[in-house]
SETORSE-585343 format. One record per residue (C-alpha): residue number from 1; residue in three letters; x, y, z. Coordinates in Angstrom, 2 decimals, decimal comma. Example, Ala and Ser with C-alpha at 12.3 -4.5 7.8 and 13.67 -1.06 7.14 Angstrom:
BEGIN
- i; aa; x; y; z
- 1; ALA; 12,30; -4,50; 7,80;
- 2; SER; 13,67; -1,06; 7,14;
// end
This chain:
BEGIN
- i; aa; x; y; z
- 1; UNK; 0,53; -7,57; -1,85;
- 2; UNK; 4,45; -7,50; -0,99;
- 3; UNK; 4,97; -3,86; 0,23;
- 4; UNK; 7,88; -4,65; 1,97;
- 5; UNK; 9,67; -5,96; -1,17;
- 6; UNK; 8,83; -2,54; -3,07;
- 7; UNK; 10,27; -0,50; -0,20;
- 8; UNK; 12,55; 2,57; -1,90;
- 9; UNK; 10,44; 1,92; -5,91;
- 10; UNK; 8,81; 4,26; -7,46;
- 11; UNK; 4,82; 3,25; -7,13;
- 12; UNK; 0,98; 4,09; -7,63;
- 13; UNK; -0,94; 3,32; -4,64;
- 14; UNK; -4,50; 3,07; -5,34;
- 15; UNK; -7,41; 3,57; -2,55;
- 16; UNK; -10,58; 3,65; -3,81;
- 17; UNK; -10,91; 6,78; -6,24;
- 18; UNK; -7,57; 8,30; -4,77;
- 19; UNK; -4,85; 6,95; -6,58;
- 20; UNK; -0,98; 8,62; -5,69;
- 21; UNK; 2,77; 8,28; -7,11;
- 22; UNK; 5,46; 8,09; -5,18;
- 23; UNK; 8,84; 6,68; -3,40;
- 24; UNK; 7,38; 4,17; -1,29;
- 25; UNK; 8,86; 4,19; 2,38;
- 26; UNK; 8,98; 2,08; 5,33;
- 27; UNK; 7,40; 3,41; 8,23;
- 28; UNK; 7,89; 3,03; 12,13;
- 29; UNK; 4,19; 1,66; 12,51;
- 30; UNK; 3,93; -2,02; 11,75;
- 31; UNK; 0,73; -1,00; 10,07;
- 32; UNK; 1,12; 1,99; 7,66;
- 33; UNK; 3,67; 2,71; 4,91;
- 34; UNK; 4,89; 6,49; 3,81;
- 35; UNK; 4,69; 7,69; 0,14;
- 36; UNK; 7,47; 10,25; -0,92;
- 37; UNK; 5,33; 12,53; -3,07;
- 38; UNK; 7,00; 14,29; -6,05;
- 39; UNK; 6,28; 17,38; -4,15;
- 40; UNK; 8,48; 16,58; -1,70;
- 41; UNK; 5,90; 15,73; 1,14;
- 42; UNK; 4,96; 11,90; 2,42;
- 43; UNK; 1,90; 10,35; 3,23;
- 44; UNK; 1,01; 7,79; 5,50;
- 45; UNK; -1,51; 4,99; 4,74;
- 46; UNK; -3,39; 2,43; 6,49;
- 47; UNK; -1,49; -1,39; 4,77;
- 48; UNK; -5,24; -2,49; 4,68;
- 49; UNK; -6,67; -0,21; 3,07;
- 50; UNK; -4,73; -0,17; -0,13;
- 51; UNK; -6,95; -1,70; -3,11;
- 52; UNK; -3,94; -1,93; -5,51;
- 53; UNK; -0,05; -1,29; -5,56;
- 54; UNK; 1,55; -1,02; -8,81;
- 55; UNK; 5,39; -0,07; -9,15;
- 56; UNK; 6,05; 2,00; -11,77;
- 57; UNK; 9,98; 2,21; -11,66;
- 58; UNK; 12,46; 0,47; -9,82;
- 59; UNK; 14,94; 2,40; -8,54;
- 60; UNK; 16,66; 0,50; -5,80;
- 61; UNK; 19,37; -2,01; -6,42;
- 62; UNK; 18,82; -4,91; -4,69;
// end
């Protein structure tokens, strides 16, 4: 799926009939990822439970 590579993009994360937007974010647990919301809150989610991950904007230089 490559999470790691979209680290600091702008994404969609879908799970099932959730679907969010955010900064995606490395996370401390080998297992989860955080989502920056544009409310200004983050999310944590479960790597294997992610159906789809779709980056919307890039906005880290690499």
């Amino acid at each position: 799926m490559g999470i790691e590579k979209n680290f600091g993009n702008y994404v969609e994360v879908e799970m099932g009939k959730e679907i969010y937007e955010g900064v995606l974010l490395p996370s401390p647990d080998e297992g989860t990822f955080l989502l920056k919301l544009d409310n200004g809150y983050n999310i944590g989610f479960n790597k294997k439970e992610v159906l789809k991950l779709k980056m919307i904007k890039k906005l880290k230089n690499e």
